[in-house]
C-alpha positions as CSV (number, residue, x, y, z in Angstrom):
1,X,0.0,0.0,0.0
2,X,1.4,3.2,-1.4
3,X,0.6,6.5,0.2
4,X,-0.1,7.9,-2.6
5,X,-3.2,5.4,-2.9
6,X,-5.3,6.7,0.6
7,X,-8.0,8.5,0.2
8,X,-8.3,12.0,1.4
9,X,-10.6,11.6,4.7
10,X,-12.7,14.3,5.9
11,X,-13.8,13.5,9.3
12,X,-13.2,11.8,12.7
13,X,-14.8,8.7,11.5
14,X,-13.4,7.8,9.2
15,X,-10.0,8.9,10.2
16,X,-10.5,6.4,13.0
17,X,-12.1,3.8,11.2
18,X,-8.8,4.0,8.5
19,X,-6.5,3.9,11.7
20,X,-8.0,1.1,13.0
21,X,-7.9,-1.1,9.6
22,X,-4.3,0.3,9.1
23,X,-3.6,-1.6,13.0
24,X,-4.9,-4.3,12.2
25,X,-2.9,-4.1,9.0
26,X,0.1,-3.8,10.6
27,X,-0.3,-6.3,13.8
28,X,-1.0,-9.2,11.2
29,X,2.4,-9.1,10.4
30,X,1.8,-10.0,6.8
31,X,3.0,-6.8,5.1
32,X,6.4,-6.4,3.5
33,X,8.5,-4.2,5.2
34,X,7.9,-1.0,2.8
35,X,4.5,-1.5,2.8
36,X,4.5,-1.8,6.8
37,X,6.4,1.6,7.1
38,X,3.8,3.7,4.7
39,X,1.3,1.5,6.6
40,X,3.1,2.8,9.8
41,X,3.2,6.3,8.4
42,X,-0.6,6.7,7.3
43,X,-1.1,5.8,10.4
44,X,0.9,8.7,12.8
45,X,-0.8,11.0,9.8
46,X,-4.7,9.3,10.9
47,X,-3.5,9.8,14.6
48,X,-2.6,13.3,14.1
49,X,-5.8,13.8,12.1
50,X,-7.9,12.7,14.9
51,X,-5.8,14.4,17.8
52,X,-6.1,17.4,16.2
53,X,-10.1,16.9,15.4
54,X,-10.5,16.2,19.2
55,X,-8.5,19.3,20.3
56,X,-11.2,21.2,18.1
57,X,-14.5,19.7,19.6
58,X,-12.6,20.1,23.0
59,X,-12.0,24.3,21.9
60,X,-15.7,24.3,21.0
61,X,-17.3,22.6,23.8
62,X,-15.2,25.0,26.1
63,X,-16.4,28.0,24.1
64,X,-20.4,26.5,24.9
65,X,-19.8,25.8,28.6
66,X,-18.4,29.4,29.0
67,X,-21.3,30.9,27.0
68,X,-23.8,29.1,29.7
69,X,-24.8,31.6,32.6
70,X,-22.3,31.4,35.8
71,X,-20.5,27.9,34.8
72,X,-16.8,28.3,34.5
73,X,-15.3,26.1,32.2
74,X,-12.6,23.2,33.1
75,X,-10.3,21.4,31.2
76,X,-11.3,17.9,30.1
77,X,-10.0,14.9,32.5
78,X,-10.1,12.0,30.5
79,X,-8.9,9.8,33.2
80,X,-7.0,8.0,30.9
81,X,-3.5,9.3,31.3
């Protein structure tokens, strides 16, 4: 799988859904090397994609809690770190 051959995705769905398939991709362990390092790179680019997707909804549902009368905002706590 060439880079060159992904589609252009447009949102957090599919960006996740691609980044799934290219894990499962990779931890089959049936790829040739090349094609398990663009495999490897889509991937950092989906992860990026969806990090930086995230960070956005994150921005926006700050920007609504603050517009509600007398809530403060906080930052998200996952509780996964």
């Amino acid at each position: 799988m060439a880079m060159g051959d992904a589609q252009p995705v447009v949102n957090f769905e599919q960006s996740l859904t691609e980044l799934e398939s290219v894990v499962k991709q990779l931890e089959s362990g049936e790829q040739p090397l090349e094609d398990s390092l663009a495999l490897f790179e889509r991937g950092v680019a989906l992860s990026e994609v969806c990090r930086k997707q995230l960070e956005a909804a994150e921005a926006r549902i700050e920007i609504l809690v603050k517009r509600a009368a007398g809530v403060k905002a906080e930052p998200f706590d996952s509780g996964n770190e």
